[in-house]
N, C-alpha and C positions, 0 to 999 in steps of 0.2 A: 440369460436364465430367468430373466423377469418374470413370467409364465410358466414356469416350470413347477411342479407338484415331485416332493421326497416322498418316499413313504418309508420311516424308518426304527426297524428293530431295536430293542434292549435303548430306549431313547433315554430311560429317568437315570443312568448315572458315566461314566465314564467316558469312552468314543462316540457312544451314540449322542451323548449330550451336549458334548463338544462341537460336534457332527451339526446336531440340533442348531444349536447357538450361531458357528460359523456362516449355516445355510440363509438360516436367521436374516443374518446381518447385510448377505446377498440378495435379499427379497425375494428369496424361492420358498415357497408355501410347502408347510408341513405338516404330514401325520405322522406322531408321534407314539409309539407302542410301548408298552410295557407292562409288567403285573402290576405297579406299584403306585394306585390310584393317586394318592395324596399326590405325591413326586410328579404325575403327571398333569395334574392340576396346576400346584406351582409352576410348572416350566412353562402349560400355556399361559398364564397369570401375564409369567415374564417376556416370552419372547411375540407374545400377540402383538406390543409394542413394534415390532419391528415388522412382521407379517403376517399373514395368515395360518393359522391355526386349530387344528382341530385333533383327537384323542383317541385311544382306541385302547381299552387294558383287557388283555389276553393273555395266555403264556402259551409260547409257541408249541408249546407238547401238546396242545388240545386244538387241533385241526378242525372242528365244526365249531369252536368260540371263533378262530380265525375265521376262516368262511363265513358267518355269520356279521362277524367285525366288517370287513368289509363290505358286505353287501348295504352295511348301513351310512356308507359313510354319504354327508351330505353330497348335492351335487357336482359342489366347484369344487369336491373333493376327486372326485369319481378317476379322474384322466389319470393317471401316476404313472410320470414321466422318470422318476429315478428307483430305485428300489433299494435298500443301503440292508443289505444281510447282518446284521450283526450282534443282534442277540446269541452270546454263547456263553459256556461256564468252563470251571474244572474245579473238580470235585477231588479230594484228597491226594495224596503223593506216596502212596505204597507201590510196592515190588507189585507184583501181578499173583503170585500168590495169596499175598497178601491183603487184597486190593475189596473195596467193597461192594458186590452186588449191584447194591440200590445206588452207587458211587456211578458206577457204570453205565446204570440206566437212563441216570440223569444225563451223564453227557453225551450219552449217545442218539436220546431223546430230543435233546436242545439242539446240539453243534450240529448235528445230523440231520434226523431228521423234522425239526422246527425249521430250518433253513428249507426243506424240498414243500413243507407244507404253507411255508408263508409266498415263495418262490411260484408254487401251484397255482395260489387262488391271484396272484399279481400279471403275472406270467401271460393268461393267453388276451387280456387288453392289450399287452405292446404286442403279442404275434399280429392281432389284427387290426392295430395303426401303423404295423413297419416300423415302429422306434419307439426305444426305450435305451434304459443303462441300470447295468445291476454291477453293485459293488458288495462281494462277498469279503467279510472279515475273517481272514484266513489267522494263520502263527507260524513261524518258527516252528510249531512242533509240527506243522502239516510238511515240514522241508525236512525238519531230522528227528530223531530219535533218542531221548534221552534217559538216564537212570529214574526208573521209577515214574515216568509218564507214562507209560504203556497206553491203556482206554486214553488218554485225553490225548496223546500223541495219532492214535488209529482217529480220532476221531476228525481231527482238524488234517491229518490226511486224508479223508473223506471229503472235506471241503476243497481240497486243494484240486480234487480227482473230478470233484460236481463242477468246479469251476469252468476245468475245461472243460469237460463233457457241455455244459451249459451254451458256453464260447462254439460250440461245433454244431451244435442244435440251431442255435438262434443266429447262428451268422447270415442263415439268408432269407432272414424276418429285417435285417438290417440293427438286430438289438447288441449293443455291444456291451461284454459282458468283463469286469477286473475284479484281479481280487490283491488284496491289501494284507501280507504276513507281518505283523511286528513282530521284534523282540521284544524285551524288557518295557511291559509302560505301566506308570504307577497310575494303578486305577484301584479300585473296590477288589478286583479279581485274585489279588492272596489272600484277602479276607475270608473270599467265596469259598475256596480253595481249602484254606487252614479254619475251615470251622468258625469263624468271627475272632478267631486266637488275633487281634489287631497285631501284639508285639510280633511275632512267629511273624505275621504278614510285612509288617517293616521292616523285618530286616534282613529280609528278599532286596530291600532297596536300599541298604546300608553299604557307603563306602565309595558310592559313584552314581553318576546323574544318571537317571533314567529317563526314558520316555517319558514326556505325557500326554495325556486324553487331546491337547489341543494338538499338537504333534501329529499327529494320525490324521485328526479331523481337518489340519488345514490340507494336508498329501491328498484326504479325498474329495474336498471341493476341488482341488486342483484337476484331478481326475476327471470329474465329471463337467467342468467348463471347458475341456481340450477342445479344438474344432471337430465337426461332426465324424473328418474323415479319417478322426484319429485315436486308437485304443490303446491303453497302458492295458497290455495286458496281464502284468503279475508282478506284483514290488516286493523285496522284502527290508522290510525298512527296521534297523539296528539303532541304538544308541552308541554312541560312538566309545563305551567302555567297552562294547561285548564285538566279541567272536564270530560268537558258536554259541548254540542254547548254552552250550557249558560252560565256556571260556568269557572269564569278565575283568577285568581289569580293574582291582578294588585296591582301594589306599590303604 
């Protein structure tokens, strides 16, 4: 993987930073995205130490700042050999009734379509070198259905839906295409979720270990150093308290 180029989504906190770090440390070369300039500064600060690095702050709901991001990235940047999806959000936890608008837009905007628009402008470099790898950060709620997810549940089943659909497009470009469902992982994302309400957000993860952001991130370097002639194509990877999106096993 020595020569290999990430290019990866939602980079300044959580999976993707992990994501970051672990690629890091393997000496595969990184663009790093996200809205959150400062964060993205620091992490290249940090991980240049280890490899190659360079930057790109966009939010994926704006498809010509993407397109544009891109087109500028330096040279030894240009080739992007992995493509790591994972910029997503969820935005409040009401009934569907209930549920807000602009709650709605965002995740459908991000999880959706932020994934087809980052995907787009990446996408026809590996069609026309025959190889690439894209790992799509899927959930739990793309596999079931829970009280009061409704939009963020539709939406990450949307992901699970592009997944394949992506896998059947691109299988004979040779790009092989996985995606990665957690359960429970303690990251920023109840935060996002509950408003910055922190407490409300912890104690989502009160009572049993959860996932974490390294958890994920080490399952998808694994993913992507498999031999060339081998595709993991769909995990869903649990904490060993939980189930079911519902079912947790708390002290």
């Amino acid at each position: 993987m020595n020569q290999k180029t990430a290019f990866i989504t939602g980079a300044t906190s959580g999976i993707g930073k992990a994501t970051a770090e672990i690629f890091a440390k393997n000496n595969i070369q990184l663009i790093l995205c996200g809205r959150r300039g400062e964060r993205l500064s620091e992490l290249k600060t940090e991980l240049s130490k280890l490899t190659k690095v360079t930057t790109l702050q966009f939010d994926v709901r704006d498809k010509e700042a993407i397109y544009n991001a891109v087109k500028s990235l330096p040279k030894e940047f240009q080739k992007i050999d992995i493509l790591i999806n994972n910029a997503g959000n969820a935005h409040g936890l009401s009934s569907i009734q209930d549920g807000s608008m602009d709650d709605w837009d965002a995740m459908i905007d991000i999880n959706v379509k932020g994934l087809l628009y980052v995907s787009k402008a990446i996408l026809p470099q590996m069609v026309k070198r025959n190889d690439g790898f894209v790992v799509n950060i899927g959930s739990i709620a793309g596999k079931e259905v829970y009280p009061n997810g409704n939009v963020y549940c539709a939406s990450k089943h949307a992901v699970n839906a592009l997944n394949k659909a992506m896998r059947i497009d691109l299988n004979k470009h040779n790009i092989r295409v996985s995606a990665i469902h957690p359960g429970a992982v303690e990251t920023e994302f109840s935060e996002v979720r509950f408003k910055g309400d922190i407490e409300k957000a912890k104690n989502v993860y009160k009572g049993f270990k959860a996932l974490q952001a390294v958890d994920i991130a080490e399952i998808i370097h694994f993913v992507v150093t498999r031999p060339s002639h081998v595709n993991i194509e769909d995990l869903i990877v649990y904490p060993t308290a939980q189930a079911s999106a519902t079912i947790l096993n708390k002290e």
